[in-house]
C-alpha positions as a Markdown table, in Angstrom:
| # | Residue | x | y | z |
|---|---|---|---|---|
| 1 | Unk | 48.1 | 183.1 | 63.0 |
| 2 | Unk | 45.8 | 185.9 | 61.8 |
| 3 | Unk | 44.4 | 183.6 | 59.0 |
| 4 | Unk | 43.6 | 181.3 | 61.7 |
| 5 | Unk | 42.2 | 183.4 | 64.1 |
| 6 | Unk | 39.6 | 184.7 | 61.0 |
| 7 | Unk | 38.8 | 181.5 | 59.6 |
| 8 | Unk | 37.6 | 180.4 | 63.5 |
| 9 | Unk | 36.0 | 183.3 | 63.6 |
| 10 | Unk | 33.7 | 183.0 | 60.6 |
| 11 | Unk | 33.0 | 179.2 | 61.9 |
| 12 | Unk | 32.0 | 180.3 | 64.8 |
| 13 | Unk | 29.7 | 183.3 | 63.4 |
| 14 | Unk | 28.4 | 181.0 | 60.8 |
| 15 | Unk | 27.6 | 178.3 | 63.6 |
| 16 | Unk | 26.0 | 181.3 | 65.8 |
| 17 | Unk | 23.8 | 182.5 | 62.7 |
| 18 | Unk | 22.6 | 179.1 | 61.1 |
| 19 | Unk | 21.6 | 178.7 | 64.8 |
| 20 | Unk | 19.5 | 181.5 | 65.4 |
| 21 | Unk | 18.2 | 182.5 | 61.7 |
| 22 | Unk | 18.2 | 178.7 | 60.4 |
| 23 | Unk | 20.8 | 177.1 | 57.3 |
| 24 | Unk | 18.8 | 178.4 | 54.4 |
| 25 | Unk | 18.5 | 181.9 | 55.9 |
| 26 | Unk | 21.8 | 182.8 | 55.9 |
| 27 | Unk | 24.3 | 183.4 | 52.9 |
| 28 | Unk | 28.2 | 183.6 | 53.1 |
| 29 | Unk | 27.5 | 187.3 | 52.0 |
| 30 | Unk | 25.5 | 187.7 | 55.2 |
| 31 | Unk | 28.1 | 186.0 | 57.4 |
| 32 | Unk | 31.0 | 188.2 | 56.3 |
| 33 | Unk | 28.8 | 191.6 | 57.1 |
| 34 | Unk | 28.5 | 190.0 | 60.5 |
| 35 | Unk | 31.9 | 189.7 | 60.5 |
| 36 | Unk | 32.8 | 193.3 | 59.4 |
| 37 | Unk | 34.8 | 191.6 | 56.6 |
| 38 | Unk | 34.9 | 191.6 | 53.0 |
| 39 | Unk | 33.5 | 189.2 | 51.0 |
| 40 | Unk | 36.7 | 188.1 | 49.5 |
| 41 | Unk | 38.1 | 188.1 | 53.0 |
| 42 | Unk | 35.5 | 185.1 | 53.5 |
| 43 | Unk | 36.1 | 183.5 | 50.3 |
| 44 | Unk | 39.9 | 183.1 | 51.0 |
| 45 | Unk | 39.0 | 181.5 | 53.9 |
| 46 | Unk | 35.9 | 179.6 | 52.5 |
| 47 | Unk | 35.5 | 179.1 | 48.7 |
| 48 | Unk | 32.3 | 178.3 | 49.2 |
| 49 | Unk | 28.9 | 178.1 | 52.2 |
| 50 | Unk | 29.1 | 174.4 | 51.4 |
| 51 | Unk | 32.7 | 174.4 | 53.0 |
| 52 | Unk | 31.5 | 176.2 | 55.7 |
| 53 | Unk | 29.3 | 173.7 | 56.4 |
| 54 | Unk | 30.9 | 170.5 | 55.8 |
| 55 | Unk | 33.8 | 171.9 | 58.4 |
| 56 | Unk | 31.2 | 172.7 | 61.0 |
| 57 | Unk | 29.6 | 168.8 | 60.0 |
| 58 | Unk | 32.8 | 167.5 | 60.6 |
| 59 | Unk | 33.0 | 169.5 | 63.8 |
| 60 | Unk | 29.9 | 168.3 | 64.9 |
| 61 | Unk | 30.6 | 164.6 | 64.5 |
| 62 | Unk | 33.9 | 165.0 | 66.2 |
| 63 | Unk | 31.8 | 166.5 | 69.0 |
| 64 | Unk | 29.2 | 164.2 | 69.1 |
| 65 | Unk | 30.5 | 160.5 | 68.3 |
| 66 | Unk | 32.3 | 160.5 | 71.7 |
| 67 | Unk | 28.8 | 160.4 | 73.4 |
| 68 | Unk | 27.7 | 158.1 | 70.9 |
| 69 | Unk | 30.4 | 155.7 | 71.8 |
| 70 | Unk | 30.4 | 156.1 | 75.2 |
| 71 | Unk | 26.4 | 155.6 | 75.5 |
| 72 | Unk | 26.6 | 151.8 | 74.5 |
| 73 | Unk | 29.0 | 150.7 | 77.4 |
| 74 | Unk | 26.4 | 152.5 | 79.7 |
| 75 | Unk | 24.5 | 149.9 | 82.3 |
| 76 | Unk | 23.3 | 152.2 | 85.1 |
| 77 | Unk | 20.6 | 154.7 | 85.0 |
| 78 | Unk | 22.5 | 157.6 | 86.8 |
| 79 | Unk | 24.8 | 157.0 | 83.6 |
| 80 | Unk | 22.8 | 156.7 | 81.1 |
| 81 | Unk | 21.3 | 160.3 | 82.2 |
| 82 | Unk | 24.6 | 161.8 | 82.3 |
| 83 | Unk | 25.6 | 160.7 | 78.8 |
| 84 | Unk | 22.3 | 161.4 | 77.6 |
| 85 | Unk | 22.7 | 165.0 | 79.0 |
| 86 | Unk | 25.8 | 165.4 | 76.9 |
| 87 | Unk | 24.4 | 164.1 | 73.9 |
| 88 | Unk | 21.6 | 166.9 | 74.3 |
| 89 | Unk | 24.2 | 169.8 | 74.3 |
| 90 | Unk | 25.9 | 168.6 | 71.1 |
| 91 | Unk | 23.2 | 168.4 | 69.7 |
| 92 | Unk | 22.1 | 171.7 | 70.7 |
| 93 | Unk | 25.3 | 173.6 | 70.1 |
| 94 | Unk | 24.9 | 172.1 | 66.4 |
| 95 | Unk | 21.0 | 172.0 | 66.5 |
| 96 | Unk | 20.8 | 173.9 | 62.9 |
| 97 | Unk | 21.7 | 170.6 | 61.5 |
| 98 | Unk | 19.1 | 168.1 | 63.0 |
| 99 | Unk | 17.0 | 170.8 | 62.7 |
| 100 | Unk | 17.2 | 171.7 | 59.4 |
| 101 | Unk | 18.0 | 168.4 | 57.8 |
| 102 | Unk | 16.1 | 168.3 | 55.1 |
| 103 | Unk | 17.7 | 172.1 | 53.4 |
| 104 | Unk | 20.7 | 170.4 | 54.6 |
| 105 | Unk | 20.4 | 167.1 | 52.9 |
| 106 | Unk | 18.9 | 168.7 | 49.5 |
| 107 | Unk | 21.5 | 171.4 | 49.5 |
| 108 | Unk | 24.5 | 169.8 | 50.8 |
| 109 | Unk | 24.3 | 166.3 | 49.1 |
| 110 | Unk | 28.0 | 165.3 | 50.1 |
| 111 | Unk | 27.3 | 165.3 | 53.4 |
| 112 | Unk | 24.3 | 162.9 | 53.2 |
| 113 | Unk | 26.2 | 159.7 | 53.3 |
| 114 | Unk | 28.1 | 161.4 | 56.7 |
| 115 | Unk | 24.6 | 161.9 | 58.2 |
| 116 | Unk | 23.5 | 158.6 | 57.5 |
| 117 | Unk | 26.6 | 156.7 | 58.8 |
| 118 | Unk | 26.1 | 158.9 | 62.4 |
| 119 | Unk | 22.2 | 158.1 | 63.0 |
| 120 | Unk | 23.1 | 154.2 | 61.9 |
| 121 | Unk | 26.4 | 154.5 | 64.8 |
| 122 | Unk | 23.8 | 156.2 | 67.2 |
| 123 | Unk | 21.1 | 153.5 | 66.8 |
| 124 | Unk | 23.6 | 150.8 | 67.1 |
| 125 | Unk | 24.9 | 152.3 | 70.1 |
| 126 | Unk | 21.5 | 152.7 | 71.8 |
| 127 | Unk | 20.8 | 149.5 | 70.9 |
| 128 | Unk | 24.1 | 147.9 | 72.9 |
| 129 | Unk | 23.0 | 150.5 | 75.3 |
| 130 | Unk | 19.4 | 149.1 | 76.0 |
| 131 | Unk | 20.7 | 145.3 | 76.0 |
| 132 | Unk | 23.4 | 146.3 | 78.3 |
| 133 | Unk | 20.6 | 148.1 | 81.1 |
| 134 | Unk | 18.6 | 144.5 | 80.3 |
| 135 | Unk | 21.6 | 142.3 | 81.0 |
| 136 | Unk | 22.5 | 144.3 | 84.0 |
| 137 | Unk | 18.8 | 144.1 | 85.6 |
| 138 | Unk | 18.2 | 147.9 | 84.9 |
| 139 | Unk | 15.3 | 147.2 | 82.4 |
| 140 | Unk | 13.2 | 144.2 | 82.2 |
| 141 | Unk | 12.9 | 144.1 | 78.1 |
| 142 | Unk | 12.5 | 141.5 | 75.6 |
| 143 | Unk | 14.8 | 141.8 | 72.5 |
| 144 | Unk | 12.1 | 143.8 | 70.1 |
| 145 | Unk | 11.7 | 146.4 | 73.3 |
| 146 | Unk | 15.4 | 146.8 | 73.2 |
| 147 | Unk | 15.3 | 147.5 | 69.4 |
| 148 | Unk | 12.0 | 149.8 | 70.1 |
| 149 | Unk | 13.7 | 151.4 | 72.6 |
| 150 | Unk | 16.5 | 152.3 | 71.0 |
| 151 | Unk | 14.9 | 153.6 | 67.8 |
| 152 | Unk | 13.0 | 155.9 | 70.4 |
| 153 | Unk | 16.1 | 157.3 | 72.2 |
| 154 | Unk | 17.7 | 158.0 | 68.8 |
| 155 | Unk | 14.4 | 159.7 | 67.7 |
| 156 | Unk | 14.4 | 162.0 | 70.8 |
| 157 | Unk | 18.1 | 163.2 | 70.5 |
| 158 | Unk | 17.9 | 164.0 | 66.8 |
| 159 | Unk | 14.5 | 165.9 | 67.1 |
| 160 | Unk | 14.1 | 167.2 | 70.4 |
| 161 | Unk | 15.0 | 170.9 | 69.9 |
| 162 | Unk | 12.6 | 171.0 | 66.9 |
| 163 | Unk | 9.9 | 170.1 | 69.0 |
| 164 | Unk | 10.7 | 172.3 | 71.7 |
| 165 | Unk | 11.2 | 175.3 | 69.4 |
| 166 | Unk | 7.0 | 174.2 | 68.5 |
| 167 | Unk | 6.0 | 174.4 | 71.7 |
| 168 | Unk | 7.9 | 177.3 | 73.1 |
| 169 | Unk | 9.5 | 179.4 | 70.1 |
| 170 | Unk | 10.1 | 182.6 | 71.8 |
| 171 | Unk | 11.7 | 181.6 | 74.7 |
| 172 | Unk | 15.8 | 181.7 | 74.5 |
| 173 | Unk | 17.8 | 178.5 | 74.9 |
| 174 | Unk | 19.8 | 177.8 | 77.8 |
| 175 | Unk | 21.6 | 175.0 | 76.6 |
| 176 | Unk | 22.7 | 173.2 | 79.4 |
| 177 | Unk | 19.3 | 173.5 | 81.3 |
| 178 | Unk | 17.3 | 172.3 | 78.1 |
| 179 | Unk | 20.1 | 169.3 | 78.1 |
| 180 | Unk | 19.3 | 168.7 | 81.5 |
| 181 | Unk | 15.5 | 168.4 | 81.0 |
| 182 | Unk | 15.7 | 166.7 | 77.6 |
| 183 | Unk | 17.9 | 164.1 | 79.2 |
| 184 | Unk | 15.1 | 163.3 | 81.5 |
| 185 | Unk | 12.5 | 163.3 | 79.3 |
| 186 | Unk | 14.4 | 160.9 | 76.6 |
| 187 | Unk | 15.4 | 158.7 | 80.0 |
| 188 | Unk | 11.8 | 158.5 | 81.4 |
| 189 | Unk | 11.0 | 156.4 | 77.5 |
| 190 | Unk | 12.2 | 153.6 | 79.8 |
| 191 | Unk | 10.3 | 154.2 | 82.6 |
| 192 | Unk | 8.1 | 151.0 | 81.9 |
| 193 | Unk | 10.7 | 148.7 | 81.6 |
| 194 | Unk | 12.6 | 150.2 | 84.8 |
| 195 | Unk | 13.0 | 147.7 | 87.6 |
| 196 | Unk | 14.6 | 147.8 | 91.4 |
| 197 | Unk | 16.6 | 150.2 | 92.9 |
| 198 | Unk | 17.1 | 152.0 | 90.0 |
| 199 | Unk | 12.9 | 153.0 | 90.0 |
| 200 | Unk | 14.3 | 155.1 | 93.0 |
| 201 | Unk | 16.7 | 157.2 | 90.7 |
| 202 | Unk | 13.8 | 157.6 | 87.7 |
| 203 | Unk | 11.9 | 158.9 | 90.8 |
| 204 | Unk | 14.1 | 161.4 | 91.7 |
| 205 | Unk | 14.8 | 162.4 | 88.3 |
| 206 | Unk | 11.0 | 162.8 | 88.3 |
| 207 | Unk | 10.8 | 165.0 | 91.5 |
| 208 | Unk | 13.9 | 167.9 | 90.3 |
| 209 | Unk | 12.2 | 168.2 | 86.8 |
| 210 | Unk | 8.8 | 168.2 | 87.1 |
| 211 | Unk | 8.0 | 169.8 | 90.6 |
């Protein structure tokens, strides 16, 4: 039990500090003094960062491929904000990895097949997800604004928090309020393509975000 209890403690440190300090910043050396642990204490644990980093991976695909799933059976707007809003906080309780993907991908080559495999599931579920809102009279959208549309939803959720961390860099995240309003943003892509009653939820979206 003890073993267990310090290995999830040096995940969730590690998570915590390639969060705040960014992937390349931080060594297993550093993680174990945040720790107040030895070095071989970590190692025991961890041979390696690269383990530490494939287990939070796996962690974050086990977190986030439930709202991948559930996004393509989506075919109201209220719903498709709610899963969108989840989507955002997994993203942003792992947002070290979107955000630094490219340190990730050169340093961590194993994982690059894993990465590639979850944006290709996320665009094919956006994709299902944008023909579903068109066959249920959500979205009035030919088939190449579907795949458009799609592409840009992925887009959002993988590089949202990068951009916001541009444009407002000192400000701390509050993850389930930056969900909330990254959910609307990503939703309002299909603003032009929005048709009937459901124009009366984008407009209400519109007047809780951005009064």
């Amino acid at each position: 039990m003890a073993g267990t209890g310090t290995r999830e403690r040096i995940l969730e440190a590690s998570l915590r500090l390639f969060n705040e300090e960014g992937l390349a910043a931080v060594s297993a050396h550093r993680v174990a003094a945040e720790l107040g642990i030895s070095p071989g204490n970590l190692h025991y644990h961890f041979k390696t960062k690269q383990a530490i980093v494939e287990r939070l991976f796996l962690r974050f695909e086990d977190r986030l491929v439930p709202c991948i799933d559930a996004a393509a059976t989506v075919t109201a707007l209220d719903d498709l904000w709610l899963s969108l809003h989840l989507t955002f906080e997994a993203v942003s309780e792992y947002r070290f990895i979107y955000r630094d993907i490219g340190h990730l991908l050169n340093e961590f080559p194993a994982l690059e097949a894993r990465c590639h495999a979850l944006t290709a599931r996320n665009v094919i579920a956006a994709e299902a997800l944008c023909a579903g809102l068109a066959a249920a009279g959500v979205i009035d959208a030919a088939a190449e604004d579907v795949q458009m549309l799609a592409l840009q939803l992925v887009f959002t959720t993988t590089c949202w928090f990068t951009f916001k961390r541009l444009i407002s860099p000192r400000q701390p995240a509050g993850r389930h309020a930056d969900a909330a309003l990254a959910a609307y943003y990503a939703l309002t892509l299909l603003a032009p393509y929005v048709v009937g009653e459901a124009r009366d939820y984008l407009n209400y979206l519109r007047a809780k975000y951005l009064r």
